[in-house]
TORKOL-4160 file (C-alpha; in steps of 0.2 Angstrom, whole numbers, padded with zeros to 4 digits, m for minus):
319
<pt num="1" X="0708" Y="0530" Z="0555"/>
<pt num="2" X="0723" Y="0520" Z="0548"/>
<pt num="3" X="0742" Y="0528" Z="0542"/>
<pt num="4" X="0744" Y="0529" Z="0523"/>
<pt num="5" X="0750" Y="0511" Z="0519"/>
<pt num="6" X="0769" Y="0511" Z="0514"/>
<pt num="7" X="0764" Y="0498" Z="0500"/>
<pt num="8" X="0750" Y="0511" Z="0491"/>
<pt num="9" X="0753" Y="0521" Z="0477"/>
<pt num="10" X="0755" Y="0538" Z="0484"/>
<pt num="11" X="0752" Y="0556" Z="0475"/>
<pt num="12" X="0757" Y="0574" Z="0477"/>
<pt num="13" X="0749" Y="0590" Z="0473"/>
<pt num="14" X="0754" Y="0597" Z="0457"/>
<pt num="15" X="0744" Y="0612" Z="0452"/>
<pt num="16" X="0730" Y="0622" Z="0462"/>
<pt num="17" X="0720" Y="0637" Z="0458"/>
<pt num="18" X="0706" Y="0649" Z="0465"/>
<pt num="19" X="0691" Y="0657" Z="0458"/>
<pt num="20" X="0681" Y="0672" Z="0470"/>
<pt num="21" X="0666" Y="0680" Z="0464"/>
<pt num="22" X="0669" Y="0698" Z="0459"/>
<pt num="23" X="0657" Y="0705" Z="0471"/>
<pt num="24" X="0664" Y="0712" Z="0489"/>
<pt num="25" X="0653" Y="0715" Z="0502"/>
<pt num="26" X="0660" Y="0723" Z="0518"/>
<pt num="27" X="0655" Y="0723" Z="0535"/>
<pt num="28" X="0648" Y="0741" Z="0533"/>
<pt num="29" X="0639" Y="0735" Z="0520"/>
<pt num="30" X="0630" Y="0722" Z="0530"/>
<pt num="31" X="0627" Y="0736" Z="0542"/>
<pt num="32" X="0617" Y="0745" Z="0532"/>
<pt num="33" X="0602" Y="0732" Z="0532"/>
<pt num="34" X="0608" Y="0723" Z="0550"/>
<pt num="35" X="0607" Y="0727" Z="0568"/>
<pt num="36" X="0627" Y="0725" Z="0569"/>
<pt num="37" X="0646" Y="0735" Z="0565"/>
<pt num="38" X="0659" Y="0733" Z="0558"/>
<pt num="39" X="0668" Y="0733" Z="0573"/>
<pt num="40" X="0654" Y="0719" Z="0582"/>
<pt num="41" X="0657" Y="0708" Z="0567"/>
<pt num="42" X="0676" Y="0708" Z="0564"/>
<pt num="43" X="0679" Y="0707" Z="0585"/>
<pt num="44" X="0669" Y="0689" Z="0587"/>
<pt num="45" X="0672" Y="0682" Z="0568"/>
<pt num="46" X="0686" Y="0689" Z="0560"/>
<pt num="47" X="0679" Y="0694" Z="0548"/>
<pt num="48" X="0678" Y="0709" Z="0537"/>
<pt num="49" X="0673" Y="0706" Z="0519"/>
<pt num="50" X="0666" Y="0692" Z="0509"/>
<pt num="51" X="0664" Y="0687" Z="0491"/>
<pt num="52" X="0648" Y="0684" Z="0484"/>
<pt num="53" X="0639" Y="0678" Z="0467"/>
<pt num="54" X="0643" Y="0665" Z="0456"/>
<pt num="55" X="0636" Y="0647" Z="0453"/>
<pt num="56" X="0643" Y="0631" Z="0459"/>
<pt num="57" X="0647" Y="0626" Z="0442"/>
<pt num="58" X="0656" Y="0640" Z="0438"/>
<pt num="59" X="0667" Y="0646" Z="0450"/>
<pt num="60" X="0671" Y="0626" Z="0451"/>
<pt num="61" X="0676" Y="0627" Z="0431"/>
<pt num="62" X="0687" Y="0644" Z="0435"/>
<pt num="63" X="0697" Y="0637" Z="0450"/>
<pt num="64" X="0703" Y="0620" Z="0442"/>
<pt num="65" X="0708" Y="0629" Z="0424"/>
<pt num="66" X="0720" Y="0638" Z="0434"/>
<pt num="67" X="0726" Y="0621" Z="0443"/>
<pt num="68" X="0727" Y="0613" Z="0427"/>
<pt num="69" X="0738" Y="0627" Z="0421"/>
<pt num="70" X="0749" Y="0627" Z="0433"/>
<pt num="71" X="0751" Y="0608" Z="0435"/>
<pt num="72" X="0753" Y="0609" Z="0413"/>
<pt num="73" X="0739" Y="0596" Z="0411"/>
<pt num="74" X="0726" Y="0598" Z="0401"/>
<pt num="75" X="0707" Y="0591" Z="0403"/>
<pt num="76" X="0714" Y="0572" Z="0395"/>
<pt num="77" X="0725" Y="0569" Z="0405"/>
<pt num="78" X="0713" Y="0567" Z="0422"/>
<pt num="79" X="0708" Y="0551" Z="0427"/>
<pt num="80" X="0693" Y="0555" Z="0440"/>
<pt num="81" X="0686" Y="0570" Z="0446"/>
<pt num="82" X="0681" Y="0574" Z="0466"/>
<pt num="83" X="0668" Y="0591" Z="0469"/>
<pt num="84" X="0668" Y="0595" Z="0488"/>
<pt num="85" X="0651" Y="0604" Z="0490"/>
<pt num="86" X="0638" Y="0607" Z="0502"/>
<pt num="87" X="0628" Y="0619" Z="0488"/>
<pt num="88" X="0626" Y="0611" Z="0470"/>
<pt num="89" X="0617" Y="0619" Z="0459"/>
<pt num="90" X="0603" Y="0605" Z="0457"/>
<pt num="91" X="0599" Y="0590" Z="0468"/>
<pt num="92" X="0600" Y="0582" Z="0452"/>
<pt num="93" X="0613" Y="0580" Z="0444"/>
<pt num="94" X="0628" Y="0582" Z="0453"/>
<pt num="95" X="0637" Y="0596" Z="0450"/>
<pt num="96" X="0654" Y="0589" Z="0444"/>
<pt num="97" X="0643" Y="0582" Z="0430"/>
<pt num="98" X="0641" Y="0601" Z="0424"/>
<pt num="99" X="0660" Y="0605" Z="0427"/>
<pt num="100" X="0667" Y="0589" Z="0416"/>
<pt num="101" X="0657" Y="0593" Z="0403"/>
<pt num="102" X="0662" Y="0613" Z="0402"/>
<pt num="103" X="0681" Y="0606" Z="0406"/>
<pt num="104" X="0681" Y="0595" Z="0393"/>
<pt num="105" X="0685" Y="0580" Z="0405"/>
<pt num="106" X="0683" Y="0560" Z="0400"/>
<pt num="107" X="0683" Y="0553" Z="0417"/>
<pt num="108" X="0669" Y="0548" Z="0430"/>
<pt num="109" X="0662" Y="0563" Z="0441"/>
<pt num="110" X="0656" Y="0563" Z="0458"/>
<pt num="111" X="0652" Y="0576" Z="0472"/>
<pt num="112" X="0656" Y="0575" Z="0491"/>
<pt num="113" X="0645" Y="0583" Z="0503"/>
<pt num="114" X="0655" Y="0584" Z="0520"/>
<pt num="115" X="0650" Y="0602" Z="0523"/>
<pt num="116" X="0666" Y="0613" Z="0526"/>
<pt num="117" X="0678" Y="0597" Z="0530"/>
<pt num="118" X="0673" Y="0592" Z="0510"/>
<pt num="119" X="0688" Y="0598" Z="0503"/>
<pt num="120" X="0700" Y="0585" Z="0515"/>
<pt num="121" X="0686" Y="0571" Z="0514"/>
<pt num="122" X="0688" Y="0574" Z="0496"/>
<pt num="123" X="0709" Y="0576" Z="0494"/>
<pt num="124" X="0707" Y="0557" Z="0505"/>
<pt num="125" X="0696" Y="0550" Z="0491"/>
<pt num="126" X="0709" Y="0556" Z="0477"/>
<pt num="127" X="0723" Y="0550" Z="0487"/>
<pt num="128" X="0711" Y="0531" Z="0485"/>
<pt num="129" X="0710" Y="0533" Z="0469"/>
<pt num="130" X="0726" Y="0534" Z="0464"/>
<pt num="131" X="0730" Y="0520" Z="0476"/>
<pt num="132" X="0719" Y="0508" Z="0466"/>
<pt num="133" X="0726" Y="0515" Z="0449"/>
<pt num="134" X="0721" Y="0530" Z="0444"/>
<pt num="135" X="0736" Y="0543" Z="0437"/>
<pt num="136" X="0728" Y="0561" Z="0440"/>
<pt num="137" X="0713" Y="0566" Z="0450"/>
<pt num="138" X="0704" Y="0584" Z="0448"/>
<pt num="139" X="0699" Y="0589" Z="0467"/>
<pt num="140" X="0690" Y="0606" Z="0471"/>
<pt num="141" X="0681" Y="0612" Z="0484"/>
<pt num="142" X="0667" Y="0626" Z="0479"/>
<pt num="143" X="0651" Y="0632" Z="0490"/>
<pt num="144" X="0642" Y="0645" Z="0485"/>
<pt num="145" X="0633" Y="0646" Z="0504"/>
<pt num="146" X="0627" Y="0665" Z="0498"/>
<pt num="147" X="0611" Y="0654" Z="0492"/>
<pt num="148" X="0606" Y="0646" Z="0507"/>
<pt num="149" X="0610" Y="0660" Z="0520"/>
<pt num="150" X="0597" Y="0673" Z="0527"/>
<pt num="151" X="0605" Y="0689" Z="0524"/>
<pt num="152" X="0591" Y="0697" Z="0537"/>
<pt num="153" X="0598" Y="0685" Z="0551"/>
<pt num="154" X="0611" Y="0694" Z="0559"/>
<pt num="155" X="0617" Y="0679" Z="0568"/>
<pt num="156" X="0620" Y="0670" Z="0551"/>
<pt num="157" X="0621" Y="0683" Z="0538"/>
<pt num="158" X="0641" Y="0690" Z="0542"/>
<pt num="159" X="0649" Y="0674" Z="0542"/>
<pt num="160" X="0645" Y="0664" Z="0525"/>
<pt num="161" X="0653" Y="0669" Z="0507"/>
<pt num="162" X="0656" Y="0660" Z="0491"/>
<pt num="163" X="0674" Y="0653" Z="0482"/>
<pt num="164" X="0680" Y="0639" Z="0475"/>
<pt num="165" X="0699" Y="0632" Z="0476"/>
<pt num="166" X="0706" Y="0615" Z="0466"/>
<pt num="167" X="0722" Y="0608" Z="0465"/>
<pt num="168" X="0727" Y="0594" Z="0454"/>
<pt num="169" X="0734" Y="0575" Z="0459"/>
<pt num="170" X="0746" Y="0565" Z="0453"/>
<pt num="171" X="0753" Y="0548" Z="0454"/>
<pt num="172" X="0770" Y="0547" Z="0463"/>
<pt num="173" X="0783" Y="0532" Z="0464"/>
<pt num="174" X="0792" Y="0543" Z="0480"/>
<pt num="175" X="0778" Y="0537" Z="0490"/>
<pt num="176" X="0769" Y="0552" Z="0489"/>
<pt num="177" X="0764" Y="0567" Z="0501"/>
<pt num="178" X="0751" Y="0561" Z="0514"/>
<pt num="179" X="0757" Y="0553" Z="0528"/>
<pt num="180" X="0742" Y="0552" Z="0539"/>
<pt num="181" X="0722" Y="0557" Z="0539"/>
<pt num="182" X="0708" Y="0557" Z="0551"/>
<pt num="183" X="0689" Y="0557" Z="0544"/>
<pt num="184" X="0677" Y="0557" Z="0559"/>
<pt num="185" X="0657" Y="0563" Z="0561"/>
<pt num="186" X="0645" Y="0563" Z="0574"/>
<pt num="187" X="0629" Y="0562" Z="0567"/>
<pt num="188" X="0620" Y="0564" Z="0584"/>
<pt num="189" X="0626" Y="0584" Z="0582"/>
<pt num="190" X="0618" Y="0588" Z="0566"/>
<pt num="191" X="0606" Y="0600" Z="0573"/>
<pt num="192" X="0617" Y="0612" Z="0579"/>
<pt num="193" X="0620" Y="0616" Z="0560"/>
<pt num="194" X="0611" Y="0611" Z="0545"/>
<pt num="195" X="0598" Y="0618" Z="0531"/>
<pt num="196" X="0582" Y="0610" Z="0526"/>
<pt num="197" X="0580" Y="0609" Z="0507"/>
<pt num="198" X="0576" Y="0625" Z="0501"/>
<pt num="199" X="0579" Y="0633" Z="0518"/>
<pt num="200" X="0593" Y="0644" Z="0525"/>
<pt num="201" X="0605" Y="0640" Z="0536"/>
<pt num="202" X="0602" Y="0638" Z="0553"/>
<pt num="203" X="0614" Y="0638" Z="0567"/>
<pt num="204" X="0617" Y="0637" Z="0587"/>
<pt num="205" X="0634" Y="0647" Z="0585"/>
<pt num="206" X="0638" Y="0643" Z="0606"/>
<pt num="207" X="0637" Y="0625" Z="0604"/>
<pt num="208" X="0647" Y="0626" Z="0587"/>
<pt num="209" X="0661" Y="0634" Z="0594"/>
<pt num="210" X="0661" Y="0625" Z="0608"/>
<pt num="211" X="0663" Y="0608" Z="0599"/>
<pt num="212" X="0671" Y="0614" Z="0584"/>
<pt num="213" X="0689" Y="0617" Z="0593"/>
<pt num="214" X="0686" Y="0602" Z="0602"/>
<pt num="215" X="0684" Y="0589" Z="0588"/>
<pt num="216" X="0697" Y="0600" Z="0575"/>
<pt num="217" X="0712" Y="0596" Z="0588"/>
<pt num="218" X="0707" Y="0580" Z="0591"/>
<pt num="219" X="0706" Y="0577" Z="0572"/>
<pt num="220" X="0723" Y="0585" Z="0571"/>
<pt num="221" X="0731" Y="0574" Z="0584"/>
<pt num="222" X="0725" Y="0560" Z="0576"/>
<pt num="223" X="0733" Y="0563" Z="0560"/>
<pt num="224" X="0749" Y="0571" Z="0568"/>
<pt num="225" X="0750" Y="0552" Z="0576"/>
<pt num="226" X="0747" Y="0542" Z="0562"/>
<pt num="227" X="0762" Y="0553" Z="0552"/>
<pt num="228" X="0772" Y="0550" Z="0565"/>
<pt num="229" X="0776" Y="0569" Z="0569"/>
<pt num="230" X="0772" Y="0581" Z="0581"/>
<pt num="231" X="0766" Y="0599" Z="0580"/>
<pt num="232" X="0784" Y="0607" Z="0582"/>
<pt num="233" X="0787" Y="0598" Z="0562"/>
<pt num="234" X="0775" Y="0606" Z="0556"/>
<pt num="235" X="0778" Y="0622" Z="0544"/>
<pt num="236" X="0759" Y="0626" Z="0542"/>
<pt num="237" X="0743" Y="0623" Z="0547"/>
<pt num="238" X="0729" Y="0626" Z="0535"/>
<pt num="239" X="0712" Y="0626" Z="0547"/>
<pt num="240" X="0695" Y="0629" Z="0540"/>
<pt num="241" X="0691" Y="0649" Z="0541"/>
<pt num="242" X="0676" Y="0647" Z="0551"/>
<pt num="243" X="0679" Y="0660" Z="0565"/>
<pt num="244" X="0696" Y="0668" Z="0569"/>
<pt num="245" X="0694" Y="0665" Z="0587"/>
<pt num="246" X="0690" Y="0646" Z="0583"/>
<pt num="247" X="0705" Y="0645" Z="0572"/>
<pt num="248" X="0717" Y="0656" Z="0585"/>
<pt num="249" X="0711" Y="0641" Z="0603"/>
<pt num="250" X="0716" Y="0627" Z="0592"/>
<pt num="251" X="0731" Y="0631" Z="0587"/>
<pt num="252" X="0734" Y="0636" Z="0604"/>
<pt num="253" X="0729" Y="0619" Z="0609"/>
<pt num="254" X="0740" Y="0611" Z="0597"/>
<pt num="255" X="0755" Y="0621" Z="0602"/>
<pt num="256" X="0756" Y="0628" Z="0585"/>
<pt num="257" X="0761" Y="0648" Z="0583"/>
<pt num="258" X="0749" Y="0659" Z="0570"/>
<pt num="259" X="0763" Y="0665" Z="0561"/>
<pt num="260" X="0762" Y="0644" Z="0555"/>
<pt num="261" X="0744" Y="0648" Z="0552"/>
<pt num="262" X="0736" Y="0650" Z="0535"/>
<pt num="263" X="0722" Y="0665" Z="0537"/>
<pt num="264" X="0709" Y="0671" Z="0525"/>
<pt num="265" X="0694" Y="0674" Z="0533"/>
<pt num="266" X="0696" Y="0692" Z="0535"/>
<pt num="267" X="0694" Y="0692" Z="0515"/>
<pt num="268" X="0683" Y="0679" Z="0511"/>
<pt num="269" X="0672" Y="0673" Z="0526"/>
<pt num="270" X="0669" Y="0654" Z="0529"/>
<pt num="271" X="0668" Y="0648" Z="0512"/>
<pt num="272" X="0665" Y="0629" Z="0517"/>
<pt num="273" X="0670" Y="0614" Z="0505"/>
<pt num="274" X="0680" Y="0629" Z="0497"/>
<pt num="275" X="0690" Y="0637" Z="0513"/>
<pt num="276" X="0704" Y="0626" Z="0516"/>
<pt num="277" X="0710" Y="0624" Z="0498"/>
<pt num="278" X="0708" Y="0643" Z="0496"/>
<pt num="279" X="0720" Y="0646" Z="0512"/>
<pt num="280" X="0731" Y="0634" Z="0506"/>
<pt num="281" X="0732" Y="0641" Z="0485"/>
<pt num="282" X="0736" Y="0657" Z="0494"/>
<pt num="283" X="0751" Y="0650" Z="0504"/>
<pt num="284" X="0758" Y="0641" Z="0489"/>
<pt num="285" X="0758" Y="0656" Z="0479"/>
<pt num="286" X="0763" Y="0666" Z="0493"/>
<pt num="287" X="0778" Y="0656" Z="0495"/>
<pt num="288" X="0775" Y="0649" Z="0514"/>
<pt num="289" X="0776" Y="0630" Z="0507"/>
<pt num="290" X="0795" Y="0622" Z="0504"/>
<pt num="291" X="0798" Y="0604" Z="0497"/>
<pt num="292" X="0799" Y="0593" Z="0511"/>
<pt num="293" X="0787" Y="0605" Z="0524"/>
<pt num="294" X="0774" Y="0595" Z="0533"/>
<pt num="295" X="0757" Y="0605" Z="0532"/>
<pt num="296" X="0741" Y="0601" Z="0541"/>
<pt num="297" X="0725" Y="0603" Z="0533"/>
<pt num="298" X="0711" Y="0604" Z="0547"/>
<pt num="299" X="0692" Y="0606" Z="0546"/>
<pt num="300" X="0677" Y="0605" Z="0554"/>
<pt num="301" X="0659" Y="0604" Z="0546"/>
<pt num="302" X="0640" Y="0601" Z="0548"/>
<pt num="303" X="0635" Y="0584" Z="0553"/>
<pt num="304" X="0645" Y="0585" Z="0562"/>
<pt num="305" X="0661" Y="0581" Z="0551"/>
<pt num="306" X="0679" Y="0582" Z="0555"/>
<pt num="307" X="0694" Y="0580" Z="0545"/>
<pt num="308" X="0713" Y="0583" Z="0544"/>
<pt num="309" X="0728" Y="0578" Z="0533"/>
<pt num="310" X="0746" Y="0578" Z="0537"/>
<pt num="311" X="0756" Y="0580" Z="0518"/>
<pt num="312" X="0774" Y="0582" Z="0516"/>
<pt num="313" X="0775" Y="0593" Z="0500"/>
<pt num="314" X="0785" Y="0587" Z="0486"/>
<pt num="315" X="0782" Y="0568" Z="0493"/>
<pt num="316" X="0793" Y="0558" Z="0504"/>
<pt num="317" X="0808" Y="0557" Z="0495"/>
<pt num="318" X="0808" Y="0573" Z="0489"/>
<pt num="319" X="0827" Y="0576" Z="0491"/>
């Protein structure tokens, strides 16, 4: 994929928001009904609760009133609105139809379907967007995976949760924050992880892993390159939270240190289209992220899809 070109209207980032279900269920909880523990679970994923309930629709509508808030636009203001989702609530219509309406947006509506590297697929699109004109896009990612996994399959069951995270983009003469992106899939891989319509999710986990760090680095590289940076610039890395020990060999392959890792999985499991933009509201409103930091944005999905972004917050010439 190309660098950013100097000559396009660029964009930053200038509100975000989260929504979670209210519902926690724990890895005890899970081993009540499954062959498994506590400890089995949080050993090979990471994980040790999730959050689950919630439609599409709604935690979609929850997540970007908060990124609207915090950006101080309201619904009039937004030009175009980008859903990352691999779980709408209908095949038809998509489900941004249903969150512009209950957002009181005017702008045209559309879903991405990239599986858990939606959010960046979608953050690209925005970023095009706003290249071709438009002021301020809306971009969320939400899955509500809950729906579509067997929660009697203890090979599937601990890993997938539901969330939602938006952030709002805006139009920037600075050049704007992302420097470089990479959008690869290999279609050939598909089987390894997918759902048939009205099924659960199926997955090989061995061949997963195995080709998830693989294609995450090299979609990281990729970006790193066309940004003109190494790993040592960046501040943070936002990975997709997949698996802990998927997110702990590519960093290590990347020569980037956790304590410059986003982490939520412990909290929310893989959250798909919604994971990365989770991990990444947390940091900002944790503090982790400066004006000027270079962050990574990483993820790999079914499909297979990659993706990755390299952003300097606050734009280019944010001094």
């Amino acid at each position: 994929m190309p660098t950013t070109r100097t000559n396009a209207t660029g964009a930053i980032i200038t509100g975000w928001g989260s929504a979670l279900p209210e519902r926690i269920v724990t890895n005890d909880d899970l081993a009540a009904t499954l062959d498994t523990t506590d400890e089995w679970i949080t050993t090979r994923t990471g994980i040790r609760e999730r959050r689950i309930g919630g439609s599409t629709t709604e935690l979609s509508v929850a997540s970007a009133r908060r990124a609207l808030e915090i950006a101080g636009r309201s619904p009039e203001d937004i030009d175009a609105l980008v859903l990352a989702t691999t779980t709408p609530d209908r095949l038809v219509p998509a489900s941004s139809a249903g969150v512009q309406a209950q957002l009181g947006l005017s702008c045209g509506a559309f879903d991405i379907n990239a599986a858990c590297s939606g959010f960046v697929y979608a953050l690209v699109t925005g970023h095009g967007l706003i290249a071709l004109g438009a002021e301020r896009v809306l971009v969320i990612g939400t899955d509500t995976l809950s729906r579509i996994t067997d929660w009697d399959d203890r090979g599937t069951a601990p890993l997938f949760a539901d969330g939602s995270a938006a952030v709002v983009l805006e139009s920037a003469a600075n050049g704007g924050q992302l420097l470089g992106w990479d959008l690869d899939a290999d279609g050939s891989a598909e089987h390894f992880l997918y759902a048939e319509l009205g099924g659960f999710i199926q997955m090989d986990g061995k061949e997963v892993f195995r080709r998830a760090v693989r294609i995450m680095v090299d979609s990281a590289q990729k970006s790193l390159s066309h940004a003109g940076i190494s790993a040592d610039d960046l501040a943070l890395v936002v990975p997709h939270q997949a698996n802990i020990r998927i997110i702990e060999a590519a960093c290590e392959r990347l020569g980037v240190t956790m304590d410059r890792t986003a982490i939520t999985i412990d909290r929310t499991g893989n959250t798909s289209s919604a994971s990365i933009p989770l991990a990444l509201a947390e940091a900002l409103d944790q503090g982790r992220v400066r004006y000027g930091d270079h962050i990574l944005l990483v993820g790999f999905g079914a499909g297979m899809t990659a993706a990755s972004a390299v952003l300097r917050w606050g734009g280019q010439d944010h001094d």
